[in-house]
Backbone as ProteinMPNN parsed JSONL, in Angstrom:
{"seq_chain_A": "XXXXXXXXXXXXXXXXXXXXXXXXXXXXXXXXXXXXXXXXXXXXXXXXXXXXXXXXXXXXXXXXXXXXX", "coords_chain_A": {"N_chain_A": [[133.95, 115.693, 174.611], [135.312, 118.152, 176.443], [138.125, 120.564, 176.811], [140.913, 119.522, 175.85], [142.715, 116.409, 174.807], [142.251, 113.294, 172.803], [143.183, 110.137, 172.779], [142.588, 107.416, 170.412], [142.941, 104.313, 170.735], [143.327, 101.496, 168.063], [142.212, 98.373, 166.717], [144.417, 97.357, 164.017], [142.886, 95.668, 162.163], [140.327, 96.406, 162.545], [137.222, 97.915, 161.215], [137.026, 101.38, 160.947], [134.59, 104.056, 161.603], [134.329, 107.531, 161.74], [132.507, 109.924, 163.137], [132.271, 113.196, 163.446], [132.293, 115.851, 165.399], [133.155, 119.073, 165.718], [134.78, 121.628, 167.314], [137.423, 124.077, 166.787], [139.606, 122.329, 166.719], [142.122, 119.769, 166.41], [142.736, 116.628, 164.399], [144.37, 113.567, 163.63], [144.511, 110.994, 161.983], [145.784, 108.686, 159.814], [145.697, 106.45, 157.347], [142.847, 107.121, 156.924], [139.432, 107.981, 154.767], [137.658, 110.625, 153.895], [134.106, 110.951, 153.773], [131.002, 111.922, 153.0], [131.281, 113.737, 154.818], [132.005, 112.259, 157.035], [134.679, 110.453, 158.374], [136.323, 107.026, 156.873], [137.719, 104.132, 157.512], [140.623, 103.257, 155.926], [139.978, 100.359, 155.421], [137.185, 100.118, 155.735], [134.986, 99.334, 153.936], [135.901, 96.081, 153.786], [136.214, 95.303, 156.265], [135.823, 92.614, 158.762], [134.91, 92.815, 161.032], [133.209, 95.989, 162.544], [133.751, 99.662, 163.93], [131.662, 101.804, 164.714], [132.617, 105.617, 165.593], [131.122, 108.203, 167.484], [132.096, 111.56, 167.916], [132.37, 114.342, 170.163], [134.022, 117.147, 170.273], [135.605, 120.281, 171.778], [137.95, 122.746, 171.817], [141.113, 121.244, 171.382], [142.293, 118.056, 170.623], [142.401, 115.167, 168.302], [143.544, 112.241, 168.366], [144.314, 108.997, 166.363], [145.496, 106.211, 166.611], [146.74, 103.219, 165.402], [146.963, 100.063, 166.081], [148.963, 96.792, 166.269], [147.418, 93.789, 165.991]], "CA_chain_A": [[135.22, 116.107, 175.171], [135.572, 119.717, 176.178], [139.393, 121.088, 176.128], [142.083, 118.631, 176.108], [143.377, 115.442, 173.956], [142.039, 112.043, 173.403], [143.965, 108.862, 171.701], [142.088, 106.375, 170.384], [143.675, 102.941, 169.934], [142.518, 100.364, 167.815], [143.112, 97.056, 166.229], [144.276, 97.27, 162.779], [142.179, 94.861, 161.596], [138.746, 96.665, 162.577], [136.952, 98.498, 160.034], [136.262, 102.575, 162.183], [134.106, 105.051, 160.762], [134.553, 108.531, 162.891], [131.757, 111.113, 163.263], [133.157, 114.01, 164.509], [131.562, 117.301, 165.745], [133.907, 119.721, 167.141], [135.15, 123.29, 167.578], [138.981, 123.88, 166.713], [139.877, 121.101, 167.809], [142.388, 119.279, 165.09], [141.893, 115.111, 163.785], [145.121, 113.085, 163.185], [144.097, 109.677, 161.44], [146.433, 107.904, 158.967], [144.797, 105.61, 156.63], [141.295, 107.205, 156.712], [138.949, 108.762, 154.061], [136.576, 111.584, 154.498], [133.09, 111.085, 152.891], [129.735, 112.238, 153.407], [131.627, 114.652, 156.015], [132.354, 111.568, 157.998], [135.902, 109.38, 158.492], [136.231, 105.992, 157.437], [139.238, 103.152, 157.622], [140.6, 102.548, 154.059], [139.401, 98.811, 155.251], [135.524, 99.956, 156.116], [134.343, 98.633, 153.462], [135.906, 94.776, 153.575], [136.398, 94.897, 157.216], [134.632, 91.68, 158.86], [134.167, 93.297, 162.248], [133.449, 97.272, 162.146], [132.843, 100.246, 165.184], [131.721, 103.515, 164.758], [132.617, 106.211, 166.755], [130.969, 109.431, 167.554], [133.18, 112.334, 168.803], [131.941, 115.824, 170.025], [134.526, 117.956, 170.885], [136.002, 121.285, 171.171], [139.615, 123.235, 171.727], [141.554, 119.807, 171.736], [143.14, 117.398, 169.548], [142.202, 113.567, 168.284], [144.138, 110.828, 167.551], [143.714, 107.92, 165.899], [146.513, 105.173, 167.184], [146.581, 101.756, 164.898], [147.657, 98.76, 167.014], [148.511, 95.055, 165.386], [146.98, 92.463, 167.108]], "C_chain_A": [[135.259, 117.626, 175.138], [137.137, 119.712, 175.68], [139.697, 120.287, 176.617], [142.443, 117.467, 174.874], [142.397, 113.996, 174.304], [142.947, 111.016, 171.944], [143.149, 108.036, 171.78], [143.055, 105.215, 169.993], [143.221, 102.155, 169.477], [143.103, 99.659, 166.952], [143.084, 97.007, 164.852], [143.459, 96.881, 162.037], [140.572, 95.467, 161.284], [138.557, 97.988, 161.593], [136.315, 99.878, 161.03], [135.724, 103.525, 160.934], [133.705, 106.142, 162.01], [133.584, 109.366, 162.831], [132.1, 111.6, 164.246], [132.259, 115.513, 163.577], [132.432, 117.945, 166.399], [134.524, 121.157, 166.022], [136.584, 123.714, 167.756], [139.36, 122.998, 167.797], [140.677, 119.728, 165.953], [142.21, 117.497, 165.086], [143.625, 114.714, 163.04], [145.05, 111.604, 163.044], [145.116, 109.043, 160.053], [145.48, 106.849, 158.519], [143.295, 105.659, 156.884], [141.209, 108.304, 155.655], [137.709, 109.486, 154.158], [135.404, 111.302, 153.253], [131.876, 110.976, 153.645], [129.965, 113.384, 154.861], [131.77, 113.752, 157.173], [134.198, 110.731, 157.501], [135.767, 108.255, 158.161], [137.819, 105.577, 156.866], [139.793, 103.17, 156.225], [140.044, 101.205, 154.332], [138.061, 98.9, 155.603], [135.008, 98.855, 155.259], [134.637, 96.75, 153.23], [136.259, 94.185, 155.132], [135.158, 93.577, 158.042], [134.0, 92.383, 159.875], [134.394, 95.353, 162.512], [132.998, 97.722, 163.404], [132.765, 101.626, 164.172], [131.441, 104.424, 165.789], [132.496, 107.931, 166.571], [131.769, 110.585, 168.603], [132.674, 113.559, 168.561], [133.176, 116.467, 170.992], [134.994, 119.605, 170.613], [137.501, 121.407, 172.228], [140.268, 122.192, 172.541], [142.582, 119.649, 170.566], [142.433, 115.415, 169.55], [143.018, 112.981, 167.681], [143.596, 109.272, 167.308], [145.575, 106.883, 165.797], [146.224, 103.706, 166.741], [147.397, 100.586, 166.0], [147.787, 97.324, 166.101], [148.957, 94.201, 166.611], [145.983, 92.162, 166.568]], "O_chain_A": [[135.244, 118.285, 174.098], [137.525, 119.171, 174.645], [139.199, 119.927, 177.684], [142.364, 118.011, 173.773], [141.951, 113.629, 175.391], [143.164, 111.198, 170.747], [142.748, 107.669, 172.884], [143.824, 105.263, 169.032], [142.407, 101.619, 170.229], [144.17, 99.939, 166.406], [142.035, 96.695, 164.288], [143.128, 97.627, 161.116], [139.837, 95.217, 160.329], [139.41, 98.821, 161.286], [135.348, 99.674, 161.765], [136.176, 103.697, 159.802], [133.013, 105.842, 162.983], [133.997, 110.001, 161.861], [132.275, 111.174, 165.388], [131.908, 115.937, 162.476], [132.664, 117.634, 167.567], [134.627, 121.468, 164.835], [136.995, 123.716, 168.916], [139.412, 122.939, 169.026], [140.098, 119.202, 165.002], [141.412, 117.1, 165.935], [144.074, 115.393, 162.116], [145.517, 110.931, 163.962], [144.433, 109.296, 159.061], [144.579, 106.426, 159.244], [142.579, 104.669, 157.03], [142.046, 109.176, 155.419], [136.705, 108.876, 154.525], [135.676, 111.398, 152.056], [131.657, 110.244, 154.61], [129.102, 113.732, 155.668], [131.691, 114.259, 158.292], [134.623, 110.6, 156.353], [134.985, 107.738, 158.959], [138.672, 106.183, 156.217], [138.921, 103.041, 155.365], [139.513, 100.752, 153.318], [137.537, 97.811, 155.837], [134.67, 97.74, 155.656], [133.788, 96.095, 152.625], [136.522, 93.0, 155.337], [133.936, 93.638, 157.908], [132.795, 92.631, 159.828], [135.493, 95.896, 162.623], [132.247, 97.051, 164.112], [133.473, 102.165, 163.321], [130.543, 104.348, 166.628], [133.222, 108.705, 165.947], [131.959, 110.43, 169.81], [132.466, 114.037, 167.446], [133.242, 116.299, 172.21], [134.819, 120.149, 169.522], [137.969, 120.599, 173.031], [140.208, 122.054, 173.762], [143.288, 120.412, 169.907], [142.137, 114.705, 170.512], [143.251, 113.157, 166.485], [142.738, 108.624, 167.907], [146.491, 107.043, 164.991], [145.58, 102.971, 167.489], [148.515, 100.723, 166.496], [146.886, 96.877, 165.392], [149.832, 93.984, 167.449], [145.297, 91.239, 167.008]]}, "name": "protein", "num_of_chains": 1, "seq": "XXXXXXXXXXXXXXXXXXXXXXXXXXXXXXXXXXXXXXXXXXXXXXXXXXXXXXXXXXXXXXXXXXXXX"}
């Protein structure tokens, strides 16, 4: 992503782990923990079904949008 915004949405349930590369560019995630310099869910580790998602951006913004379903 060069400049601009992206929302991710995803289903409560799934277990996300975020790698993220980017260049002021800020990261708004609720219920995640940073380790190894990566993002994950508080549920990574007991989630049954997991994604991970790589994100390169710069002068932006990310969100991270929980959904239940």
């Amino acid at each position: 992503m060069g400049i601009g915004s992206v929302v991710l949405r995803i289903p409560r349930s799934l277990g996300v782990q975020i790698n993220r590369s980017s260049f002021l560019t800020s990261f708004e995630a609720d219920d995640f923990q940073r380790r190894d310099g990566n993002y994950f869910s508080d549920n990574w580790d007991r989630a049954a079904n997991k994604l991970t998602v790589d994100i390169e951006a710069a002068l932006g913004s990310i969100e991270v949008d929980w959904i239940d379903g």
